[in-house]
C-alpha positions in Angstrom: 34.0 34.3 2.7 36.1 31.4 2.6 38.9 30.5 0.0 39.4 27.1 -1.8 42.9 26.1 -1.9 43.3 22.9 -4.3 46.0 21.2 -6.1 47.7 20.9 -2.7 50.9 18.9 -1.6 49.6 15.9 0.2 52.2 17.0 2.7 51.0 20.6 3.4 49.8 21.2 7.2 47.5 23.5 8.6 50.2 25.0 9.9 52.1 25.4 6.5 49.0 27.0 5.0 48.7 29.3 8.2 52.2 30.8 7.3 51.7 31.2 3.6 48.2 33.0 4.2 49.0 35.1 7.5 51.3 37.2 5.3 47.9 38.5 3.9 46.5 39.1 7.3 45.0 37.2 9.7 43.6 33.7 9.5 40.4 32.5 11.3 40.1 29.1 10.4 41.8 26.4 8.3 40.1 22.7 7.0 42.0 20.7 5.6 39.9 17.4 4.7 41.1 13.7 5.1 39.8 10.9 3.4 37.1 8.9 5.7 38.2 5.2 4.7 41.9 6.0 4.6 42.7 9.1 6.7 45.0 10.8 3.9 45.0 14.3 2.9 42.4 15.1 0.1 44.5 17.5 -1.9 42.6 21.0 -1.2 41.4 23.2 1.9 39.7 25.9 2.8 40.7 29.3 5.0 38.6 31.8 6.5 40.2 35.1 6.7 39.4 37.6 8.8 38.8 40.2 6.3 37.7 40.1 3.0 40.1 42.8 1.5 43.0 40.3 2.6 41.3 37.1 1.4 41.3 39.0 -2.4 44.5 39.7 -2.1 45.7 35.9 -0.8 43.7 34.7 -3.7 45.1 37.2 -6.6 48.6 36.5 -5.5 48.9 32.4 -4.9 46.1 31.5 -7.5 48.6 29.4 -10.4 51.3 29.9 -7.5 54.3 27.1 -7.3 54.3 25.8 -3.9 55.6 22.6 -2.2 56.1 21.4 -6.1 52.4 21.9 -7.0 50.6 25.1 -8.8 48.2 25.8 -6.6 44.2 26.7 -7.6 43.1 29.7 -5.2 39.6 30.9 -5.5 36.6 32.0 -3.8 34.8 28.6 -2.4 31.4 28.0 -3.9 28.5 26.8 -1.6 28.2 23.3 -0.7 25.3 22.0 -3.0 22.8 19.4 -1.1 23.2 16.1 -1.8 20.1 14.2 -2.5 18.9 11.4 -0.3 17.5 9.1 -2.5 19.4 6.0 -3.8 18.7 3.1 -5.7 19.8 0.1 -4.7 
C-alpha cells in the first residue's frame, strides 16, 4: 500500500518525511514529485511502508496533523487512473 501525504510544506525533504514516518516503522520508499517545467516541489508525496499495520497507524495519527506550519492530509493513495490519449487540437 502506499500512503498520500498532501498539503505539504514546499520545504519538506524526503529526508524530513523519512523521520516523521519511521517512528511508525520502517519506510521502503519515499516520492516526492517536482514540477516538470519548473523543478519545485508539488505540495504532496507518497511512502511505502513496509508493513501495512504501520502505514494505518502513520495515517490515523498525522491525517489533519500540524507540521512544518501546514495540516497535513494523510490517506491511503488511490490508483493512478489512465489518462486518455486522444486530444483535440
Amino acid at each position: 500500500m502506499t500512503i498520500y501525504v498532501g498539503n505539504l510544506s514546499f520545504q519538506a525533504t524526503e529526508d524530513d518525511l523519512r523521520e516523521v514516518f519511521a517512528e511508525y516503522g520502517e519506510v521502503s520508499r519515499i516520492s516526492l514529485p517536482t514540477d516538470r517545467e519548473t523543478g519545485k516541489k508539488r505540495g504532496f508525496a507518497f511512502v511505502e511502508m513496509k508493513d501495512e499495520t504501520t502505514e494505518d497507524a502513520a495515517i490515523a495519527d498525522l491525517d489533519g496533523a500540524e507540521w512544518l506550519g501546514r495540516e497535513l492530509r494523510v490517506n491511503k493513495a488511490k490508483p493512478r487512473e489512465p489518462r486518455s490519449s486522444s486530444r483535440a487540437f
